[in-house]
C-alpha positions as CSV (number, residue, x, y, z in Angstrom):
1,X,24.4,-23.1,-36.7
2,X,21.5,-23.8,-34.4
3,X,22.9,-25.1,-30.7
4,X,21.6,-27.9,-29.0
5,X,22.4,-29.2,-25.5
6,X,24.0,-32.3,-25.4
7,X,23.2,-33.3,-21.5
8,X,20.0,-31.7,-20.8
9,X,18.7,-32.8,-17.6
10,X,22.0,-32.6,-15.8
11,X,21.8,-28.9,-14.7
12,X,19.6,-26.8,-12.3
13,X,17.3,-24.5,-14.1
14,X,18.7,-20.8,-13.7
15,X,16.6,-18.6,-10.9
16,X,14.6,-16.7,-12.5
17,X,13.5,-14.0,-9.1
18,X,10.3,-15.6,-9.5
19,X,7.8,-16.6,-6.3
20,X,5.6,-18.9,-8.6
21,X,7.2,-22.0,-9.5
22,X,8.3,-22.2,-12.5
23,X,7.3,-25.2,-15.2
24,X,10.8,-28.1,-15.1
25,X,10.0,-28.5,-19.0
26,X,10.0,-28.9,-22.0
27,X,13.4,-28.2,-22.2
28,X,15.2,-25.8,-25.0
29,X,16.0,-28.4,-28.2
30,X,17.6,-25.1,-29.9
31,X,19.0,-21.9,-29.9
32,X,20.0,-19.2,-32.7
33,X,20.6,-15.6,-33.1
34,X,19.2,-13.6,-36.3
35,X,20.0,-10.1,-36.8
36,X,17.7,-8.9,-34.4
37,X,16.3,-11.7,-32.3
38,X,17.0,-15.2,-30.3
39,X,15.0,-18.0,-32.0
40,X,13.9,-20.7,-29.9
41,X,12.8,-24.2,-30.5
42,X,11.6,-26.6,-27.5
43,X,11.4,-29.9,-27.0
44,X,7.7,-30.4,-27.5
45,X,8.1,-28.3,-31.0
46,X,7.1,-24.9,-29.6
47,X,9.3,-21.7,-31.2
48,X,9.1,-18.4,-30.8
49,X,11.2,-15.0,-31.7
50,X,12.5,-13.0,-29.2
51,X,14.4,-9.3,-29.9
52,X,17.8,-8.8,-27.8
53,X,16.4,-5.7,-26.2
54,X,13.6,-8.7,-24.8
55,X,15.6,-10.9,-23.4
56,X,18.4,-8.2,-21.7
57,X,15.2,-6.2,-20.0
58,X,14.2,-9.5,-18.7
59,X,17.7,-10.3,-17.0
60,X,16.7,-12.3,-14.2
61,X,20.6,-12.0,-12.1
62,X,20.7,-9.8,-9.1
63,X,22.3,-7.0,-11.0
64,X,19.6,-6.9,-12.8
65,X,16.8,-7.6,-10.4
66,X,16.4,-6.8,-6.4
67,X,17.4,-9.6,-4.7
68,X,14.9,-9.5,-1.8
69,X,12.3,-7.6,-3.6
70,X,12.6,-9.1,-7.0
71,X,11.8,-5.5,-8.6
72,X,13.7,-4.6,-11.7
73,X,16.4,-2.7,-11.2
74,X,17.6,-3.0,-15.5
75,X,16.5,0.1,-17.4
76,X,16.1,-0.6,-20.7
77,X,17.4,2.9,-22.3
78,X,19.9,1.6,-25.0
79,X,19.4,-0.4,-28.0
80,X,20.4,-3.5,-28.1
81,X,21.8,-4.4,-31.7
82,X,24.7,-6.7,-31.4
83,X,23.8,-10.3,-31.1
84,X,25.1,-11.7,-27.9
85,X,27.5,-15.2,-27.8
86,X,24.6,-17.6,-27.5
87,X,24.3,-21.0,-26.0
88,X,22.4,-23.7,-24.2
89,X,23.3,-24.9,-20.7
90,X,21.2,-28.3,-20.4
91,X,19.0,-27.5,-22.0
92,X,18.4,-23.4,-20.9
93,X,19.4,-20.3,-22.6
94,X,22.4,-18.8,-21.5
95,X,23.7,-15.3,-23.3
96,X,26.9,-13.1,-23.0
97,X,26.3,-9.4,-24.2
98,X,28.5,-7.6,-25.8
99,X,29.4,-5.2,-22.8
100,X,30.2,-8.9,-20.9
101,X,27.1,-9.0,-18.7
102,X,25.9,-12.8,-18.7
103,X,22.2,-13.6,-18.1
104,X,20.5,-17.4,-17.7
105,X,17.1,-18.0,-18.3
106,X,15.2,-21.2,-17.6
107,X,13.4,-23.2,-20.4
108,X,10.4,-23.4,-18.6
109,X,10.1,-19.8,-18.0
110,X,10.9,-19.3,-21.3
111,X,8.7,-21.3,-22.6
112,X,5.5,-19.8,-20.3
113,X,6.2,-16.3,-21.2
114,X,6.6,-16.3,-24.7
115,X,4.5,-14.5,-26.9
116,X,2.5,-17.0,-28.7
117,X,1.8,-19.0,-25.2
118,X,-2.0,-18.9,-23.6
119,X,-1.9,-16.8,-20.5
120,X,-3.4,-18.8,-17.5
121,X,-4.4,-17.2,-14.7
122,X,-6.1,-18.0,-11.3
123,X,-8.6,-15.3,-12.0
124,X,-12.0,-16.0,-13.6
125,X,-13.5,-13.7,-15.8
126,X,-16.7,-11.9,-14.9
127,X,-19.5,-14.0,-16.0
128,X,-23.2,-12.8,-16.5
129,X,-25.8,-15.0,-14.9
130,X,-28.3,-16.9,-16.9
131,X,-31.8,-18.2,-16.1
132,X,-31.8,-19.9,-13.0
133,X,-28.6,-19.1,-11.0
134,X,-28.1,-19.6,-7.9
135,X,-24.9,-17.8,-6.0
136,X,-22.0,-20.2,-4.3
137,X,-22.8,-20.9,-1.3
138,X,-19.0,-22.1,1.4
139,X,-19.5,-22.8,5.0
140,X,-17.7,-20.5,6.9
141,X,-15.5,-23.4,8.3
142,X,-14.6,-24.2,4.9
143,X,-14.2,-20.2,4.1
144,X,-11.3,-20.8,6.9
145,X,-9.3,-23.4,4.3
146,X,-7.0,-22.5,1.2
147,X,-9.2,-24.9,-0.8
148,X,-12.6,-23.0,0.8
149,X,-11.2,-19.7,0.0
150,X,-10.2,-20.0,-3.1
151,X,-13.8,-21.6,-4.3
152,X,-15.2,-18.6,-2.9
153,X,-13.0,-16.3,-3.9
154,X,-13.3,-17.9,-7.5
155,X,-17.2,-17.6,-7.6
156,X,-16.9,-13.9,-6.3
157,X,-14.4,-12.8,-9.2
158,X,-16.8,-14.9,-11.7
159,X,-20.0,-14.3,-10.6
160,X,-19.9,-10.8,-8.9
161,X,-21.8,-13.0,-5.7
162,X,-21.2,-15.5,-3.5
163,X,-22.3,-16.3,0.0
164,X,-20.9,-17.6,3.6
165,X,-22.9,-19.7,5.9
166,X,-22.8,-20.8,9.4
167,X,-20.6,-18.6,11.2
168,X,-20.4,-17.4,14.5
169,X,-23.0,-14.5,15.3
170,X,-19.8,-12.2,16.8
171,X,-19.3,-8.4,16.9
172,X,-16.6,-7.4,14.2
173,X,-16.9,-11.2,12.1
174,X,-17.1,-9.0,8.6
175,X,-13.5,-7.4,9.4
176,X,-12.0,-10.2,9.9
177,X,-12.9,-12.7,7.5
178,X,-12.2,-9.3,5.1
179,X,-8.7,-8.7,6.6
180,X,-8.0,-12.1,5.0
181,X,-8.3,-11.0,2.4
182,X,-6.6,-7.2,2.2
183,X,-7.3,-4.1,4.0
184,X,-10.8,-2.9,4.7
185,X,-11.5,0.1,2.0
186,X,-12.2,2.8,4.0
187,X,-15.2,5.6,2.9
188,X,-16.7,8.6,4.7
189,X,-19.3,5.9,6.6
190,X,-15.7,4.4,7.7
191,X,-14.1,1.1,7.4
192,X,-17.0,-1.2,9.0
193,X,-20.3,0.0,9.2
194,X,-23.4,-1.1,10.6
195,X,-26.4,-1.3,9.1
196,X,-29.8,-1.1,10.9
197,X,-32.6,1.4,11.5
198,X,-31.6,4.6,13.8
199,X,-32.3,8.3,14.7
200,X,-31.3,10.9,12.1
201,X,-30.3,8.5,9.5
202,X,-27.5,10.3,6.9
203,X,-28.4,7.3,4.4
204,X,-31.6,5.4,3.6
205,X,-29.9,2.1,4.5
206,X,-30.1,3.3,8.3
207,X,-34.1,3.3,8.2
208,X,-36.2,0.8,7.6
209,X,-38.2,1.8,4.2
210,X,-37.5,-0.8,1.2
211,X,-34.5,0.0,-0.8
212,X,-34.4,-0.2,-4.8
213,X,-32.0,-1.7,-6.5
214,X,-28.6,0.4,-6.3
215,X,-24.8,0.4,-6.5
216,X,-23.1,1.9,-3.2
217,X,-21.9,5.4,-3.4
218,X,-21.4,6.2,-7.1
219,X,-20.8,9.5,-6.0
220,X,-17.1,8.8,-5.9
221,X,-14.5,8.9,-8.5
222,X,-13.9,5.2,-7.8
223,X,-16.6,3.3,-6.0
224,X,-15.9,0.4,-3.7
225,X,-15.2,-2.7,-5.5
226,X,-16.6,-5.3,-3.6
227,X,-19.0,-5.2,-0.4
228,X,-19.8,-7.6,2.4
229,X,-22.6,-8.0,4.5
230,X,-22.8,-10.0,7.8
231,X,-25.7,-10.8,9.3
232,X,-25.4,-10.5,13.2
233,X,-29.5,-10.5,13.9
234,X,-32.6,-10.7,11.4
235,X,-35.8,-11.1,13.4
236,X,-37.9,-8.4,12.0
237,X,-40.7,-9.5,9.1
238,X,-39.8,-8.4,5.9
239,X,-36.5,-7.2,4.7
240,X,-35.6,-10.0,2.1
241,X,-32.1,-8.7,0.2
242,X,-32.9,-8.2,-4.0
243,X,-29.9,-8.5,-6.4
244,X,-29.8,-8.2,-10.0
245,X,-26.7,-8.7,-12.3
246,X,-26.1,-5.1,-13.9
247,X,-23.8,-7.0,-17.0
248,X,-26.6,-9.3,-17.8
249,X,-29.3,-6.4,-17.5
250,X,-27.5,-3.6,-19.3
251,X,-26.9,-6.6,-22.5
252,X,-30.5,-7.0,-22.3
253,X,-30.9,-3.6,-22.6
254,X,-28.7,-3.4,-25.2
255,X,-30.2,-5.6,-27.4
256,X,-33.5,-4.4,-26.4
257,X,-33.5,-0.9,-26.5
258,X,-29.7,0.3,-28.3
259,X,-30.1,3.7,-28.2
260,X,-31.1,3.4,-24.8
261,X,-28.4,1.4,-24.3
262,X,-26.1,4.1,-26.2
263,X,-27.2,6.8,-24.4
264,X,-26.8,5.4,-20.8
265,X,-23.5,4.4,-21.9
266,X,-22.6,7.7,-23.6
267,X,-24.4,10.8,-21.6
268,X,-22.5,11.6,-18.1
269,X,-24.9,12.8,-15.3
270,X,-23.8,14.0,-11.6
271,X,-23.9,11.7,-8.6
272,X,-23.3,13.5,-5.3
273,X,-23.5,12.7,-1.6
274,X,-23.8,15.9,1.0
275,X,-23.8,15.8,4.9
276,X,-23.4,18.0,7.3
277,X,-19.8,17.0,6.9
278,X,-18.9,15.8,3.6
279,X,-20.0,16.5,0.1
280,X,-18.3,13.8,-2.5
281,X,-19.9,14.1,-6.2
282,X,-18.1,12.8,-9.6
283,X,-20.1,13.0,-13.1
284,X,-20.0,9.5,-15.4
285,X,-22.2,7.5,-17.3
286,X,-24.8,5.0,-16.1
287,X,-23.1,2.1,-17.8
288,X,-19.5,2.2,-17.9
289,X,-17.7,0.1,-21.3
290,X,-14.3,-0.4,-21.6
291,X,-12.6,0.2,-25.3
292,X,-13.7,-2.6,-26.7
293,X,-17.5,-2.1,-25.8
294,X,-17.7,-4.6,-22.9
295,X,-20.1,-3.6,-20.1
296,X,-17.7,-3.2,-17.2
297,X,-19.1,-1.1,-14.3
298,X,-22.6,0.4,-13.2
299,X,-23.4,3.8,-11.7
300,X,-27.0,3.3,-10.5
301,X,-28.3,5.0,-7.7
302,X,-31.4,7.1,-7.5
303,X,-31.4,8.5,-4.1
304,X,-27.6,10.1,-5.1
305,X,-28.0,11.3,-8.7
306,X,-28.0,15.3,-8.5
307,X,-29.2,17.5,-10.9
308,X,-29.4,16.4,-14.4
309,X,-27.3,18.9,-16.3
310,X,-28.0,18.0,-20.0
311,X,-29.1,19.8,-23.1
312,X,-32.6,20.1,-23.0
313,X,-33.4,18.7,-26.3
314,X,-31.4,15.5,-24.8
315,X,-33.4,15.2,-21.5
316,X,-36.8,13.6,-22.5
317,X,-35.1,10.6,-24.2
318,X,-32.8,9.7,-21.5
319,X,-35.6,9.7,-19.1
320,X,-36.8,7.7,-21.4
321,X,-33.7,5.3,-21.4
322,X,-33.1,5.5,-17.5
323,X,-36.8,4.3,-17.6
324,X,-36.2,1.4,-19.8
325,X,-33.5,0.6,-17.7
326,X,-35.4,0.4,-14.5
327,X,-38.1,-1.5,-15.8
328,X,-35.9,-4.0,-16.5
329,X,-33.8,-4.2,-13.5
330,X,-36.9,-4.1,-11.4
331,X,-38.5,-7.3,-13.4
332,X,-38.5,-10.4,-11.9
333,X,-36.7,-11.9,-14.5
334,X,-33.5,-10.3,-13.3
335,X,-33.8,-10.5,-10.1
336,X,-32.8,-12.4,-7.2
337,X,-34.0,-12.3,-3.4
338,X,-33.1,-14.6,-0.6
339,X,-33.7,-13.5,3.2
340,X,-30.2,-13.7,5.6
341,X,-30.3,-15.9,8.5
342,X,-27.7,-15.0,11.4
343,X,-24.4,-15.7,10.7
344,X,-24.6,-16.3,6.8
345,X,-22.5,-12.8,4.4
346,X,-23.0,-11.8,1.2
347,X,-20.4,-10.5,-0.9
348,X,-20.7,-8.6,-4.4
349,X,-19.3,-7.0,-7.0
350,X,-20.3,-3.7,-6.0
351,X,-19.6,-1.9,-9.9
352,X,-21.5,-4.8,-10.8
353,X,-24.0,-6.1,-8.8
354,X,-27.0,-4.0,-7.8
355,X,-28.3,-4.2,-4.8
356,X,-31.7,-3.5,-2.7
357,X,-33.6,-4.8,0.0
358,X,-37.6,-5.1,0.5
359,X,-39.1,-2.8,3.5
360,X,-39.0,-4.8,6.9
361,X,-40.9,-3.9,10.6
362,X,-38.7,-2.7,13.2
363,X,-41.7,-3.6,15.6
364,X,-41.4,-7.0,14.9
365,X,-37.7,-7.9,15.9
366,X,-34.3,-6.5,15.7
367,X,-32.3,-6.7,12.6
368,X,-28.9,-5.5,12.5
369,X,-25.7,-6.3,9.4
370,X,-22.5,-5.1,9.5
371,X,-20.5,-4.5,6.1
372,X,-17.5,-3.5,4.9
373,X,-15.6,-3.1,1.5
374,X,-12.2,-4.4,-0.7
375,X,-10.7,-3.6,-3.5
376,X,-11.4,-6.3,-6.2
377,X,-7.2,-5.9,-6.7
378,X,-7.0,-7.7,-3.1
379,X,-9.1,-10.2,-3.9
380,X,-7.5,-11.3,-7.2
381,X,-4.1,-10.9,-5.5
382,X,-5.2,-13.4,-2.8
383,X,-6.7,-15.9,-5.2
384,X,-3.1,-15.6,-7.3
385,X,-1.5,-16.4,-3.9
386,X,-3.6,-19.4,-3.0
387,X,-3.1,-20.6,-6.7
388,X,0.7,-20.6,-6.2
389,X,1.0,-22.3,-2.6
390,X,-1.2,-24.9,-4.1
C-alpha cells in the first residue's frame, strides 16, 4: 500500500549537508517500494523511480557524509537488494535499511534531483554573437556589488566578453578585481604581466607592431581560460584592440567550407614557445569539438605554430583550409574593435575569443595594460556562489 503523510507541514525538512537552500515544497503525497526501487509521487503530481542503491549512496546523515566538509564518506560497494521499511515523515521520505542504518531525505531535495527534473544552473551557456553585438559593459563600482558581479560574470560565461569601466588608474587593479574571483593562473610570463613596448621583447605583445588575431599561448597542454586586460595609460595613436568570436567564425566556416572545417578540426599541428629559458609546445587541432561536434575551444596563433609535421600529400589542402579560415577571421564581418580608455578591462574567453590589436606609435604617448588570467572553473564557481547568497 502507497504511504501518505497525514500532517505534512508539521515537521522540519531533514538536512540534507547541503549549502544551497533547498526548495520547502511540494511536499511528498506518496511513497512505495517495488522490487528494486522507491516510487515517489509529490504533491504537484511529479513521480519518479529511484533504485535502493540511489537513495543509500545519497545518505545525507553524518555517518554518511562529513559533517563540516559535507564530502561523502558512504562507499557504495554492496548491492542493495532488500527493500528498506519505508515511510513518510510530514511529508519527507524516511527509510530503515535492512542492516538498521536510518536515512531522511527532504521532499524538496528530492524533488530537485530527480532524474526527470530540468537542471538549473547559474551558469549560461556559451553563446555565439550575431550581427551587431556589442559586449556588456558594468561600471567598476557596480563590478564591486553581488548584483554587478554576477551581470558580469554572466555576460563573460555567455558571451566569452565583457567589459569594466571607470576604475581607478592604480598599479596592480587587474589582480585584485581577479582575486575576487579565484587565484590568478600563473604561466611562464607569471601571474600579472604587463604589457607595453620594451627592449628585447620575448613576445610580440611587448613591441609595438599590430598583432593578428590570436588565442594566448596555445603552446600549452591547457591554455589559460579567461584573460584580463587593464588599461593603466593609452595615449599613443593607434593601437585599437580587434576581437572576433572563434564559435561563430569556425560555424561559418563550417558551413562554408566543411572540409576545411573537417580538417582544422581533425589534423593536429605543433604549437611551441622557446626562450632562453623555457620551451612549452603541445600538438592539437586548430578547432577543438567536443563528442557531440560542438565547437568548444580554438588553437590559433601564427607567431607559435612550429613546424608543420603532416603527410605531404595532406599539406597543400590544409594551407588551404588555415587560409580559408583566416580570411574569415580577418573580415570585417567578424570582427570587433573598440580603443581602451584608462581605467576600463576587458575580459575573454581566451579558448574562445581571439584576440589582436592594430599597430600603435610609441612616439606619440605612453601606452601601458596589465593582464592577468583565471580558470573559467573559478569563474563559474563564483557566479554559483553569488546565485546561492541571493
Amino acid at each position: 500500500m502507497p504511504l501518505v503523510a497525514d500532517t505534512p507541514h508539521q515537521a522540519t525538512a531533514p538536512d540534507m549537508a547541503e549549502l544551497a537552500p533547498i526548495p520547502a515544497t511540494p511536499l511528498l503525497a506518496e511513497a512505495r517500494a517495488d522490487e528494486a526501487a522507491i516510487v515517489l509521487a509529490w504533491e504537484d503530481g511529479a513521480r519518479t523511480r529511484l533504485p535502493f542503491i540511489w537513495l543509500r549512496d545519497h545518505c545525507p546523515c553524518r555517518e554518511c557524509r562529513h559533517p563540516q566538509t559535507r564530502e561523502r564518506l558512504h562507499v557504495p560497494l554492496d548491492e542493495v537488494t532488500t527493500p528498506p521499511e519505508t515511510r513518510l515523515e510530514a511529508g519527507h521520505l524516511w527509510l530503515r535499511w535492512e542492516d538498521g542504518h536510518e536515512s531522511r531525505f527532504a521532499a524538496g531535495w528530492l524533488h530537485q534531483r530527480r532524474p526527470e527534473a530540468p537542471q538549473a544552473s547559474p551558469v549560461p551557456a556559451p553563446r555565439a554573437w550575431r550581427e551587431g553585438f556589442t559586449p556588456v559593459c558594468v561600471s567598476h563600482a557596480d563590478f564591486l556589488s553581488p548584483e554587478g558581479e554576477s551581470t558580469w560574470l554572466e555576460a563573460l560565461l555567455r558571451d566569452g566578453l565583457a567589459l569594466i569601466e571607470q576604475g581607478p588608474l592604480v598599479d596592480e587593479e587587474v589582480s585584485r578585481l581577479a582575486e575576487r574571483i579565484g587565484p590568478q593562473r600563473a604561466t611562464n610570463f607569471g601571474a600579472r604581466f604587463d604589457v607595453r613596448s620594451k627592449p628585447n621583447p620575448n613576445n610580440a605583445a611587448y613591441t609595438a607592431i599590430g598583432l593578428a588575431l590570436h588565442i594566448d599561448l596555445p603552446n600549452w597542454r591547457q591554455p589559460p581560460d579567461i584573460q584580463l586586460l587593464y588599461c593603466l595609460q593609452n595615449e599613443a595613436e593607434g593601437g585599437e584592440s580587434l576581437f572576433a568570436d572563434g564559435i561563430q567564425v569556425a560555424e561559418a566556416l563550417r558551413e562554408a567550407d566543411p572540409e576545411a572545417f573537417r580538417l582544422l578540426s581533425e589534423e593536429a599541428i605543433d604549437f611551441r614557445f622557446q626562450d632562453e629559458t623555457h620551451d612549452i609546445a603541445v600538438r592539437a587541432p586548430v578547432i577543438g569539438c567536443d563528442n557531440q561536434g560542438r565547437v568548444v575551444e580554438l588553437r590559433f596563433n601564427n607567431w607559435i605554430r612550429d613546424t608543420l609535421r603532416l603527410p605531404a600529400e595532406r599539406m597543400a589542402a590544409w594551407y588551404r583550409a588555415y587560409r580559408h579560415f583566416w580570411q574569415l577571421l580577418h573580415s570585417p564581418r567578424f570582427q570587433l574593435d573598440f580603443s581602451l580608455a584608462p581605467g576600463e578591462m576587458v575580459a575573454f574567453d581566451n579558448r574562445r575569443v581571439l584576440h589582436g590589436r592594430r599597430a600603435f606609435d610609441p612616439n606619440t604617448g605612453a601606452r601601458h595594460l596589465q593582464g592577468t588570467y583565471l580558470d573559467r572553473d573559478l569563474l563559474e564557481s563564483r557566479l554559483r556562489v553569488l546565485a546561492r547568497r541571493r
